[in-house]
N, C-alpha and C positions, 0 to 999 in steps of 0.2 A: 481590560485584559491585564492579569496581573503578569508581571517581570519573570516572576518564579516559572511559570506557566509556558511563555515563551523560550524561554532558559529550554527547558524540559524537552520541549517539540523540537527546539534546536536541536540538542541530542541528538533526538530519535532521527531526526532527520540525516544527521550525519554521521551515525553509527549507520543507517542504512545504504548511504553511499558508501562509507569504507567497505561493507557487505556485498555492495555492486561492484566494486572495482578488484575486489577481491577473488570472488569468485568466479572460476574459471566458463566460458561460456560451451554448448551444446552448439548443435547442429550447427556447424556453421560459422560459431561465435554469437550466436543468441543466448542471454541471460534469461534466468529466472529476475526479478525485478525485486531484488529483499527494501528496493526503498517503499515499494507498495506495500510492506509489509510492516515496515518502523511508520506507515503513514495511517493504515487501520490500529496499530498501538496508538497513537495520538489520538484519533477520532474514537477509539472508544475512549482513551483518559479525559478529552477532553470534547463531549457532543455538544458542540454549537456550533452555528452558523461561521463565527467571524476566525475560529481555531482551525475551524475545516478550509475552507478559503486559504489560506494562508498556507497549512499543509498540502494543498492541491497547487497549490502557486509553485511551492518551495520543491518540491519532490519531482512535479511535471517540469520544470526548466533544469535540476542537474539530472535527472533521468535522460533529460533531452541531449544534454551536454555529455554526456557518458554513453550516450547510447552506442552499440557497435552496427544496431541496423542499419543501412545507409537510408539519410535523409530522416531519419527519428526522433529529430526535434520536438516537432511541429505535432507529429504524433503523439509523442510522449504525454505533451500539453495538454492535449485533446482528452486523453485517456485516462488521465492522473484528476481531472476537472470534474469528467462526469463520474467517472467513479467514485471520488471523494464524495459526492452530495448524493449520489441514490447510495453508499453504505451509510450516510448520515440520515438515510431517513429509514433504512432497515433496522439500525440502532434505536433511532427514536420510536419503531411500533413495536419494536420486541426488547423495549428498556427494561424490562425486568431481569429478562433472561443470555439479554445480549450480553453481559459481562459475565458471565459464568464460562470458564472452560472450552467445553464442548458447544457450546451455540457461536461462541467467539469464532473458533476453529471453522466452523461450519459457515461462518458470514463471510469468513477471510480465505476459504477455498473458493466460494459461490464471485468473492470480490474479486476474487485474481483472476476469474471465469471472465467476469463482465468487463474487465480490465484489460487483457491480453485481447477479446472481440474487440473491443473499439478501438484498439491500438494495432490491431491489424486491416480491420478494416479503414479506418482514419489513412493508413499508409497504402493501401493498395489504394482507394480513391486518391490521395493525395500525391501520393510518389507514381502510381503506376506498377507495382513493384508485380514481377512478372510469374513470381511461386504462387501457386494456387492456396486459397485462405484454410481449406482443408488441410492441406499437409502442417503449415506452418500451427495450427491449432494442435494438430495430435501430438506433432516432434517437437514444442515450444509452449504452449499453453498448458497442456495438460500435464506437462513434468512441473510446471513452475507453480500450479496449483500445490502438487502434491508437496516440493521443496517450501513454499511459504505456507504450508499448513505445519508443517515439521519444526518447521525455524518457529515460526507463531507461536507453537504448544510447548517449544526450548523458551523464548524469547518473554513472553507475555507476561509468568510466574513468575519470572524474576522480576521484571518493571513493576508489575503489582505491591511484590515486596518492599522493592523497593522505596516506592509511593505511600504506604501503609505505616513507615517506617518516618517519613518525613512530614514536614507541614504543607506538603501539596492539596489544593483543593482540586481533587479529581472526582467524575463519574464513580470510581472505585472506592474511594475513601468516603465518600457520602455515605451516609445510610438511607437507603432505597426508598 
C-alpha cells in the first residue's frame, strides 16, 4: 500500500468528519453521515480489499465517536464494516461503469440506503432503542440518501480532478 495512497484516504476521511460535525442535525439531532460519503469517494479511488478495511475501520469508530444517537458507537462499526464490503463488491461487478458520474451517484444513494438499515437496525437490536425503525428510516435515512447523493455529485468531480491532476494511482486514473 503506497504512502501517497494512505495520505489521500486520510483526507477523505477527515474532510468527512469535519462535514459531520459541521453539519447541523434533523429530527432530533440525527445527521446525514457525509463520512459514508468521503468513505464510497475512497472505495471508488481506491477498490481493494486492504483500502476498504481500513476506510471501514477508520469512518466506523469516528462516526461512532461523533455520533449524536445515543449508544452509536457500536452501531456505527457495524454499519460502516458491512457497507464498505458489499459497495466493494458492487464496484467490483459494475467496474466499468461504477466510476462514471451517474452510476457513482446511484451506488452511493443505494450505499447510504443499505447504510442507514444496518445502523438502525444494529441499534435497535443492540441498544433497544424504543422509535419504531420505520419512522426513523423515512425522517433520517431517506433525507441523508438524498444530502450524500447531492454532496457525492458536489464532491466526487472535484476529487477526480483533482486525482487526474497528481501522480495518484487511483481506479480513476487508470485506464480501464
Amino acid at each position: 500500500m503506497n504512502t501517497k495512497n494512505l495520505v489521500l484516504m486520510a483526507l477523505l476521511v477527515s474532510v468527512g468528519a469535519a462535514l459531520y460535525v459541521v453539519i447541523p442535525g434533523i429530527n432530533g439531532g440525527m445527521k446525514p453521515d457525509f463520512m459514508l460519503t468521503m468513505m464510497f469517494v475512497g472505495i471508488l479511488l481506491f477498490p481493494n480489499l486492504k483500502s476498504t478495511f481500513l476506510l471501514a475501520v477508520t469512518t466506523g469508530v469516528i462516526s461512532g465517536l461523533f455520533s449524536t444517537f445515543p449508544g452509536g458507537f457500536f452501531p456505527n462499526i457495524i454499519d460502516k464494516f458491512i457497507t464498505a464490503f458489499v459497495f466493494l463488491a458492487f464496484v467490483f461487478m459494475l467496474k466499468k461503469v461504477a466510476v462514471k458520474l451517474p452510476a457513482a451517484i446511484a451506488l452511493v444513494a443505494g450505499g447510504t440506503v443499505l447504510s442507514g438499515s444496518i445502523f438502525l437496525s444494529a441499534a435497535i437490536f443492540l441498544i433497544g432503542a424504543e422509535i419504531p425503525f420505520t419512522l426513523l428510516f423515512t425522517t433520517v435515512v431517506l433525507p441523508a440518501m438524498i444530502f450524500n447523493g447531492i454532496a457525492f455529485a458536489i464532491i466526487y468531480p472535484i476529487v477526480i480532478k483533482l486525482v487526474k491532476r497528481s501522480n495518484f494511482e487511483t481506479a480513476v486514473s487508470q485506464p480501464v
